[in-house]
C-alpha positions in Angstrom: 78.0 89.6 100.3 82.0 89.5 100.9 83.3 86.7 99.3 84.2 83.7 101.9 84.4 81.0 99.1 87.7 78.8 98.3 90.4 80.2 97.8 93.0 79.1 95.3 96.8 78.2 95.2 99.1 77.9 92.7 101.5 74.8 92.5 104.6 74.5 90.0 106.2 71.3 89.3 108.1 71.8 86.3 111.8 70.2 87.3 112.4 66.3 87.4 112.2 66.2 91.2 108.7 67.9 91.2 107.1 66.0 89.1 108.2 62.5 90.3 106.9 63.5 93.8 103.9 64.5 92.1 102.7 61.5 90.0 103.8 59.3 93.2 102.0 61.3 95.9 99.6 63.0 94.2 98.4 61.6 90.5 99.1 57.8 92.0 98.4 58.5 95.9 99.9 57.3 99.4 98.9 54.3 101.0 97.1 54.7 104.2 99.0 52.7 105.9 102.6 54.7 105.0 100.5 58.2 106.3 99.1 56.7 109.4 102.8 55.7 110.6 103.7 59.1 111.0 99.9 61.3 111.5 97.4 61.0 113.6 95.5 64.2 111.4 95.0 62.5 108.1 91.7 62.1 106.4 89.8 59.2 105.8 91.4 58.4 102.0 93.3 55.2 101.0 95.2 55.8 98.7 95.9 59.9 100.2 96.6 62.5 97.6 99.4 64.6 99.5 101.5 67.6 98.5 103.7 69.4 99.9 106.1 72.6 100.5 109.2 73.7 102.2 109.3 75.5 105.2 110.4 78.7 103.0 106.8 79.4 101.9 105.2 78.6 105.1 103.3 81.9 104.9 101.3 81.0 101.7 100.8 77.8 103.1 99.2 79.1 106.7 96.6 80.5 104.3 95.4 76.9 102.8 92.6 75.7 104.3 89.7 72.9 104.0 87.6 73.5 100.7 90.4 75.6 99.1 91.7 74.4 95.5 95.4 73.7 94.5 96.1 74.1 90.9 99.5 72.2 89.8 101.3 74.4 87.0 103.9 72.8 84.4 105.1 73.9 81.3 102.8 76.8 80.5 99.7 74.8 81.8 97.4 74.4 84.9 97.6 70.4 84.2 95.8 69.3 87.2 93.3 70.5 90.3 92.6 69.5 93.8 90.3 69.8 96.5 92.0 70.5 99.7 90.8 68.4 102.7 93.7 69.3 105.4 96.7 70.9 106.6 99.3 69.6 109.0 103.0 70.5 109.9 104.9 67.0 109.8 108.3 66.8 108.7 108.5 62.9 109.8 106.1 62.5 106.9 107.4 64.9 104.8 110.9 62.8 104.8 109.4 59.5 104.3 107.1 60.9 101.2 109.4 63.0 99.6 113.1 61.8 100.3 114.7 63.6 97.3 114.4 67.4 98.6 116.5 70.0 98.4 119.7 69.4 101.2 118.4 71.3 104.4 115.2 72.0 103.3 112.7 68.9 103.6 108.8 69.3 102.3 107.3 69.5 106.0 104.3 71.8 105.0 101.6 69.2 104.3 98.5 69.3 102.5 95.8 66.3 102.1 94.0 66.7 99.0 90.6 64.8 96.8 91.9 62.8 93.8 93.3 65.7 90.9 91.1 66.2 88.0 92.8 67.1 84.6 91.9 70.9 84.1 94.4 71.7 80.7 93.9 74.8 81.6 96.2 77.5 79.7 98.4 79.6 82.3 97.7 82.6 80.2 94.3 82.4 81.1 94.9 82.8 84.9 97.8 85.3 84.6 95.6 87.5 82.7 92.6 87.4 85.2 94.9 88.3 87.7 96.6 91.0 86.2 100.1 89.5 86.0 102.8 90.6 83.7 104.1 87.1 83.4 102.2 84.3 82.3 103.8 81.3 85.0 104.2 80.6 89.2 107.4 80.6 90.7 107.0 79.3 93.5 103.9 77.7 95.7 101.5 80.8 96.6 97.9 81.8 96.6 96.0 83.3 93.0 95.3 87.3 93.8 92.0 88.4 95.3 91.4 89.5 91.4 92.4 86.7 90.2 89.8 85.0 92.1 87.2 87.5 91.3 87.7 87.2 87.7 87.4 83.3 88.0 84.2 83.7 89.5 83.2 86.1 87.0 83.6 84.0 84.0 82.7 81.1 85.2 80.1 81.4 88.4 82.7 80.1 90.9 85.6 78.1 91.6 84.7 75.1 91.5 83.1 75.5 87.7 86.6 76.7 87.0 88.7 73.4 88.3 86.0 70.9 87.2 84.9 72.5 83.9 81.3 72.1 85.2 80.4 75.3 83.0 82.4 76.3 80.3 83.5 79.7 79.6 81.3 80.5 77.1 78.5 79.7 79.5 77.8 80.9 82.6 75.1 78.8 83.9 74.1 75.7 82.0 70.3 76.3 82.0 70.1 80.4 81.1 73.8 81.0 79.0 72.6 82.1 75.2 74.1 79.8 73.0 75.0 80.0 69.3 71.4 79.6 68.8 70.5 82.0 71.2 72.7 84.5 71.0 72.8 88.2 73.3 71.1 90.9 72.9 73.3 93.4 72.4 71.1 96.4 72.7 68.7 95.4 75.2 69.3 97.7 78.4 67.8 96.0 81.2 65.9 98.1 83.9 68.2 97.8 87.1 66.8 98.0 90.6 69.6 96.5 92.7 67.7 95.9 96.5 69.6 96.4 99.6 70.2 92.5 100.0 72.8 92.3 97.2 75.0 94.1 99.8 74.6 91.5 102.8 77.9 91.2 104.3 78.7 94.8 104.2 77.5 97.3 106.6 76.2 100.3 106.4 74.5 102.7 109.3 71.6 105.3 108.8 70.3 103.8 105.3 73.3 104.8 103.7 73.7 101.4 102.2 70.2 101.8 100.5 71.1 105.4 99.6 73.9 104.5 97.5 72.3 101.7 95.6 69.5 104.4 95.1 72.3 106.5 93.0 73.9 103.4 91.5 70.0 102.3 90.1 69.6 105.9 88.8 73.3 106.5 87.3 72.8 102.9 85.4 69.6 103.4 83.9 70.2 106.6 82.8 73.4 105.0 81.1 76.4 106.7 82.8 79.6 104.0 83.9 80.0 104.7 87.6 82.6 105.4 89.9 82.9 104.9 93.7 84.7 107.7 95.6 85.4 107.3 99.5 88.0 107.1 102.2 89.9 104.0 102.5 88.4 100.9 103.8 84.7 102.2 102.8 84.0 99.2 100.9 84.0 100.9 97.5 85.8 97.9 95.6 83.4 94.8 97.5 80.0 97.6 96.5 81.5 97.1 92.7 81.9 93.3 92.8 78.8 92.8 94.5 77.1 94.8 92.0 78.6 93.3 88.8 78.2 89.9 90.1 74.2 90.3 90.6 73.6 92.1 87.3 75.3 88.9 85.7 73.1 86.5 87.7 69.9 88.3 86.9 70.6 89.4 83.5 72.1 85.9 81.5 70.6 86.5 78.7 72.5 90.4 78.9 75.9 89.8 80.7 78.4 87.0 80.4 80.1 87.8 83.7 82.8 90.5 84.8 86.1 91.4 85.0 88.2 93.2 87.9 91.6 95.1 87.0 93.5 97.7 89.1 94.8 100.7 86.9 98.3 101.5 87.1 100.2 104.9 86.5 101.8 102.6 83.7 98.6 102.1 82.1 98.9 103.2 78.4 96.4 102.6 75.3 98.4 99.3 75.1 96.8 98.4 78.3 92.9 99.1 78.0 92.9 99.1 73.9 95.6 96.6 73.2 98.7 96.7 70.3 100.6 94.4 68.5 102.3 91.6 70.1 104.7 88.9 68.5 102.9 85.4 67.3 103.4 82.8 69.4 104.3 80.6 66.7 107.5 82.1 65.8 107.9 85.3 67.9 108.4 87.4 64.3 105.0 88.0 62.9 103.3 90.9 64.5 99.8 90.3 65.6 97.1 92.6 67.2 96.0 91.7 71.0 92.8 92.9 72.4 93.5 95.2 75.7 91.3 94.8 79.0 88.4 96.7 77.9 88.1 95.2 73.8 88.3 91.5 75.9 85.5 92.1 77.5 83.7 92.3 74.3 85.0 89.0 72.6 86.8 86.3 73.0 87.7 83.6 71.1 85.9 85.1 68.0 82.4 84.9 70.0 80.9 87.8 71.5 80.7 88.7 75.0 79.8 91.4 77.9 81.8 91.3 80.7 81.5 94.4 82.9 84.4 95.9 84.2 85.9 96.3 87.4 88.9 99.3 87.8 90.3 99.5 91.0 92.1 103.0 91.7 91.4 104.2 88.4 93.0 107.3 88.7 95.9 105.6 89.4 96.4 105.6 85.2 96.9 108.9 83.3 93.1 108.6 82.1 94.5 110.4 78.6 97.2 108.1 77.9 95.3 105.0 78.8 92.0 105.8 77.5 92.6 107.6 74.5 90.0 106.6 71.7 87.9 105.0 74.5 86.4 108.3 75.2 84.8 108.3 71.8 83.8 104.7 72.0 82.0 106.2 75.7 80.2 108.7 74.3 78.5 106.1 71.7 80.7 106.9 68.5 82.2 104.0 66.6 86.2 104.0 66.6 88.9 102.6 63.8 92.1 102.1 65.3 95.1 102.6 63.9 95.9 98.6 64.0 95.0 95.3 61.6 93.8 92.0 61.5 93.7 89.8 58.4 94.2 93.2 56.1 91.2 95.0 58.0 91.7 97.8 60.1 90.3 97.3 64.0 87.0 98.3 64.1 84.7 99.5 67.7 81.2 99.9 67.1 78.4 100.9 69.2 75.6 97.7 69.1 73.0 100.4 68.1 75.2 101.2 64.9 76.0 97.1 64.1 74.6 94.5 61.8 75.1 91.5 60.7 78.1 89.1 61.8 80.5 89.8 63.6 83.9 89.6 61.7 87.3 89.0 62.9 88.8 92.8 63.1 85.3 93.8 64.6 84.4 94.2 68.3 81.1 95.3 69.2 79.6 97.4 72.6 76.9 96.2 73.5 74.5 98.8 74.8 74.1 97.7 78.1 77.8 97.3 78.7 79.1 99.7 82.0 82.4 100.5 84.2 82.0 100.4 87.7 85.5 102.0 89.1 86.9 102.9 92.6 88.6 106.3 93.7 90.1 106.9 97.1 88.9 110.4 98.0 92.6 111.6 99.4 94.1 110.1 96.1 92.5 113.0 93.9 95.0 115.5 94.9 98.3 113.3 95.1 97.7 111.0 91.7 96.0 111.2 88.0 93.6 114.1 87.4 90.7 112.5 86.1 89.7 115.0 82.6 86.5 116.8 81.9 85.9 114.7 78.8 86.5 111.6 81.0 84.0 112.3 84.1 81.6 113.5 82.3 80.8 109.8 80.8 80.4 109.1 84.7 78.4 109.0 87.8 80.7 109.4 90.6 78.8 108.2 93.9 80.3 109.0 97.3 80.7 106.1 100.3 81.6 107.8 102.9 83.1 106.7 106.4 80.7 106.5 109.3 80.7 109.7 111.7 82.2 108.8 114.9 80.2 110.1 117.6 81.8 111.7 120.6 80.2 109.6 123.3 82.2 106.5 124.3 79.1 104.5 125.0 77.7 105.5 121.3 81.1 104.9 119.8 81.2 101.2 121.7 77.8 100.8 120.1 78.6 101.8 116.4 81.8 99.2 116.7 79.5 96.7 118.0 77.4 97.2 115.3 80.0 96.8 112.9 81.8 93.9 114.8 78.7 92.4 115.2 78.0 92.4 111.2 81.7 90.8 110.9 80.4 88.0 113.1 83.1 88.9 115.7 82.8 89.1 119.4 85.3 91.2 120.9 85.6 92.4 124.9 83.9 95.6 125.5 87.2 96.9 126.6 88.1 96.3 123.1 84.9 98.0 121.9 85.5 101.0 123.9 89.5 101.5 123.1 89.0 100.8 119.3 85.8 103.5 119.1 88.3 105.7 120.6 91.0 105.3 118.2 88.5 105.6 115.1 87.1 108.8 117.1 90.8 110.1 117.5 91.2 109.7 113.6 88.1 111.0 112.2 86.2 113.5 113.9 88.2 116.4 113.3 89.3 118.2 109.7 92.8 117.5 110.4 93.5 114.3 109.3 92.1 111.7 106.9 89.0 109.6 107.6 89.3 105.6 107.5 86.8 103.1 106.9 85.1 100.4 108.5 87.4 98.0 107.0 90.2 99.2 108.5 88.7 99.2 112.1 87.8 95.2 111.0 91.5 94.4 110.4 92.1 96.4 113.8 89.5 94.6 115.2 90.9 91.0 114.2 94.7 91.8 115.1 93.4 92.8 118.4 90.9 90.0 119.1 93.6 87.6 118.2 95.2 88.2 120.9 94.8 87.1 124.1 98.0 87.8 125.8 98.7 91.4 125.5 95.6 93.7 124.5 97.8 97.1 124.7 100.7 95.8 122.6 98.2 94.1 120.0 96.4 97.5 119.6 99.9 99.4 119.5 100.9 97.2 116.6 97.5 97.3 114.8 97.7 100.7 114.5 101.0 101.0 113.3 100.0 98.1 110.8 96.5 99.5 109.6 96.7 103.3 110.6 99.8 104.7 110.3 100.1 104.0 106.5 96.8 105.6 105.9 98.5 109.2 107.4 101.5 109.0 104.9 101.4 112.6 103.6 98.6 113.8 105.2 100.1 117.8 106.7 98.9 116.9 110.4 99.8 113.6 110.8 102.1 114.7 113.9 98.8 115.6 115.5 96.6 113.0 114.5 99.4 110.4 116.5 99.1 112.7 119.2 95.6 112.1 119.9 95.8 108.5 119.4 98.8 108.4 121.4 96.8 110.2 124.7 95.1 107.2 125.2 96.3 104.3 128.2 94.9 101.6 125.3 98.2 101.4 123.8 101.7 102.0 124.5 102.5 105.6 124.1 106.9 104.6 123.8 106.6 102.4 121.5 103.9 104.0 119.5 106.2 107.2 119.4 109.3 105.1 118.2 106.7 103.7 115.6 105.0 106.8 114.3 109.1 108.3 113.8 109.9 105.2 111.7 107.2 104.9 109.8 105.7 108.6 109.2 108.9 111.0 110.7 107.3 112.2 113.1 107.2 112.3 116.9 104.2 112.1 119.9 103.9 115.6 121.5 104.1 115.8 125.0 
């Protein structure tokens, strides 16, 4: 299902002011009695861990809510987590806690947390399951969705994560192999994902159960897969969804997963890995394991981490894969790097035996890439090779058609809304099946997806004072920068335009700011 778990937030503390506020508010806590002079929203804590931000990052911290987890960075470390347990805007009590802000700009963004636990947790860690190119937070703001995901990945959830409940070298206490018990690394498990992995998403006409049908076969017949589709189709949540049951059924098989967005700067360096300098004195030259090679070990102890690539053909797929697409088609690779004298080594679990050694990294058999592909992409990015898609199953998730009824296109949005546990009017219904009709249903244009028309759908719902303006705006915001390049955009604005849902002036002065082009009359 799509994820609606705790989010996280990163914290810095690193100069003298920072971190006296937090051992006194934080680490040592508030009294009661100092909180209650000044809020009436506190909860029921004595003594109240409270942090707190300026009004300049307001927007990350509209985004905290109840259950969420703060992690407090200093000095190349996630030191410390926290439980969230409120919100409030106060600057009375942001003055009296934290008298020694910046001039002008007091800490009136508050946030009530549990007691901290120590986490130690090394920031490189986090940067890298987010996909960072630095390894440290400047400034208060939330951990990427893939950050997230990856977190989950390793280590079940979040909450494993902050309170160490399950270490990363096992991912559920009672079914992890151990030292003892270590993985199988040729055993293929028989896959038969069924249609409830993908509750939360929706899918009309059995399409949902159609696509698992190809993902089952393409799996079992030991291809890699990747998700082609419009935008907003779900392609990246069907991937997730999918890694995250195989993991859970198959312990004894998969340690988890991995999610990474390709880039056009992708090189070998990237997906293989090079030499970096040693941390100890920034000379030495030592080899680093890329995103795919860390998915087989880590730590000198084998692993199989599936992996997530977003927008793959984002990367030049030659430059980036290079010797991968050996290692695909089941050869073993030597790369043209060392370790301790030895010469990096890739082999094929079928061809391995007997320990692992340091240079070594092993592929286990069952071991698959699920990636994502936006249809319209295929043309305007990356050419994905022969040699390359031929290691692949490339399985289609289409957009819904948009019938030309408005009563069957109020009922296929109230399907959909219905799905995303929203309620909206039936005016809104009727104007937003129009829009997606107006998009859609003809060959000019380029389809969206049903997550999309949920972001629509949200903007418009909240709110309640001006339905036309809201929709006028959502489709600027949501719409519009799906038509960037597409020959008949001019046309496709047209037909959205013709409608008395949204505001046909505005929407022309939009649609000539943001895609040069003007509303025919």
């Amino acid at each position: 299902m799509v994820y609606d778990g705790p989010k996280v937030f990163l914290a810095p503390y690193g100069n003298d002011a920072a971190q006296e506020n937090f051992q006194r508010t934080v680490l040592d806590g508030v009294d009661e009695d100092v909180v209650a002079d000044h809020s009436d929203d506190y909860p029921d804590t004595d003594p109240t861990s409270v942090w707190g931000t300026k009004d300049s990052v307001s927007g990350s911290w509209n985004k905290v809510e109840e259950g969420d987890f703060l992690l407090f960075y200093r000095d190349g470390c996630y030191e410390y987590g926290a439980r969230v347990l409120g919100t409030e805007r106060n600057e009375m009590l942001g003055r009296e806690l934290w008298p020694n802000h910046e001039e002008g700009a007091p800490w009136v963004c508050i946030i009530y947390l549990e007691a901290p636990v120590e986490t130690n947790i090394d920031s490189d860690e986090v940067h890298d399951l987010s996909g960072d190119d630095i390894n440290y937070v400047m400034g208060f703001r939330p951990l990427n969705d893939m950050g997230v995901g990856g977190i989950r990945g390793r280590y079940g959830s979040v909450e494993n994560f902050v309170y160490d409940e399950d270490a990363e070298e096992t991912f559920t206490d009672d079914s992890e192999p151990t030292a003892d018990e270590p993985l199988d690394l040729t055993r293929v498990p028989e896959i038969d994902v069924p249609e409830s992995v993908l509750d939360g998403l929706y899918f009309p006409d059995e399409q949902g159960r159609e696509i698992l049908e190809q993902v089952n076969s393409a799996l079992n017949a030991g291809k890699h897969v990747v998700f082609t589709g419009p935008p907003g189709t779900g392609k990246t949540e069907i991937a997730q969804m999918l890694c995250e049951h195989l993991a859970d059924v198959n312990p004894e098989t998969y340690t988890g997963y991995q999610i990474t967005t390709a880039t056009a700067d992708w090189s070998t360096f990237e997906t293989v890995g090079g030499y970096m300098p040693e941390e100890s004195d920034g000379e030495n030259l030592a080899f680093e394991p890329g995103q795919v090679l860390r998915r087989f070990k880590r730590g000198g102890t084998q692993r199989n981490e599936l992996l997530v690539i977003d927008e793959i053909n984002r990367a030049d797929i030659d430059k980036s894969f290079g010797q991968l697409f050996t290692l695909l088609s089941g050869q073993p690779v030597q790369l043209p790097y060392k370790r301790n004298g030895e010469e990096i080594e890739i082999r094929p679990a079928s061809t391995f035996e007997g320990l692992l050694q340091d240079h070594q990294y092993v592929v286990p058999s069952s071991w698959r890439i699920l990636a994502t592909m936006n249809s319209y992409d295929k043309t305007s990015l990356y050419e994905l090779s022969y040699a390359f898609m031929r290691r692949f199953a490339f399985v289609h998730v289409a957009a819904p058609d948009i019938p030309e009824d408005t009563d069957e296109q109020v009922e296929l949005v109230r399907s959909y809304a219905d799905a995303w546990d929203l309620a909206p009017e039936e005016e809104t219904l009727r104007n937003i099946g129009a829009l997606w009709f107006s998009v859609n249903a003809f060959d000019d244009g380029r389809k969206i997806g049903p997550a999309i028309i949920k972001d629509i759908l949200k903007h418009v719902t909240a709110n309640d004072v001006n339905q036309r303006m809201a929709l006028t705006q959502a489709v600027s915001n949501y719409v519009f920068p799906q038509l960037e390049g597409v020959p008949n955009r001019g046309r496709i604005v047209s037909r959205i335009a013709a409608s008395d849902a949204v505001d046909r002036r505005r929407l022309d002065r939009l649609a000539g700011d943001v895609l040069g082009v003007r509303v025919d009359e």
